[in-house]
C-alpha positions as CSV (number, residue, x, y, z in Angstrom):
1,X,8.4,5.8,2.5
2,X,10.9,6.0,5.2
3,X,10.8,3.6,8.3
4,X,13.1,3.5,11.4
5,X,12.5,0.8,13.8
6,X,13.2,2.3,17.3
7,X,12.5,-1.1,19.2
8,X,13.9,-5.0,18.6
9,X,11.1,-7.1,18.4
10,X,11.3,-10.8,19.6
11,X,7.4,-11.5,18.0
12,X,8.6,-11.6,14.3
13,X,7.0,-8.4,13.2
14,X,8.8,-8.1,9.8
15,X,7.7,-6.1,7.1
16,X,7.0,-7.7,3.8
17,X,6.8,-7.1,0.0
18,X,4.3,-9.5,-0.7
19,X,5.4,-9.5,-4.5
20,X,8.8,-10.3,-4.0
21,X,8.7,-12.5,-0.7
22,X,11.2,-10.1,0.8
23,X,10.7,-9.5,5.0
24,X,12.8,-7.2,6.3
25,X,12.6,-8.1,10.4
26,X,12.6,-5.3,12.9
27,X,15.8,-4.0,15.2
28,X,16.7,-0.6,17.1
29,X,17.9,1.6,14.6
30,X,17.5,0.2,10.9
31,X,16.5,2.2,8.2
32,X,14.2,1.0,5.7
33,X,13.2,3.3,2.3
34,X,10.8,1.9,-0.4
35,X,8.9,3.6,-3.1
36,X,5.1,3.2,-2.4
37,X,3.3,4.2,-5.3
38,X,3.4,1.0,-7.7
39,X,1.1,-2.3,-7.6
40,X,4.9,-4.3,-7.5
41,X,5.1,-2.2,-3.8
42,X,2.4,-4.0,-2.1
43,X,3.6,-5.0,1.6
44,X,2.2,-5.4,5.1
45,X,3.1,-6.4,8.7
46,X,3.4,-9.3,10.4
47,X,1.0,-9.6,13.2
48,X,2.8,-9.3,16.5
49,X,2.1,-9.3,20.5
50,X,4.4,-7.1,21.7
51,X,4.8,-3.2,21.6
52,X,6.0,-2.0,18.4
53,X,7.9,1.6,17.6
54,X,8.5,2.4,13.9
55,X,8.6,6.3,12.9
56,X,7.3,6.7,9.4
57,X,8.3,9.2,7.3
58,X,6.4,9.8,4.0
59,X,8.5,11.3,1.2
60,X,6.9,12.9,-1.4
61,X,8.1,14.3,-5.3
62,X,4.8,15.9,-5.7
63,X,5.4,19.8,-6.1
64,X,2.1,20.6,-4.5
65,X,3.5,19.4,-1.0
66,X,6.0,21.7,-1.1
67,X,7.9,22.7,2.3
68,X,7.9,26.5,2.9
69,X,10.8,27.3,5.1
């Protein structure tokens, strides 16, 4: 998975791997890419009051989601 924060959050809203105690705290611009398909990969997001703009972007290995250009 690919995430881009497009917004600075003041709320905390960081992103965490609750395996490996690693939070990754939103700002403008940074670009986070994890692997998603693992029980060691479980993560979540902290709970926040504010507005919040990621864009996800799921990557993918599997040949039947192919892109036909």
């Amino acid at each position: 998975m690919t995430l881009i924060y497009l917004n600075d959050l003041n709320d905390n809203g960081a992103l965490f791997f609750e395996d490996s105690g690693i939070q990754i705290v939103p700002k403008t611009g940074k670009l986070v890419v994890f692997e998603t398909n693992g029980k060691d990969k479980s993560h979540g997001i902290n709970k926040v009051k504010e507005e919040r703009y990621p864009m996800p972007i799921w990557l993918t290995k599997d040949p039947n989601y192919k892109l036909v250009w």
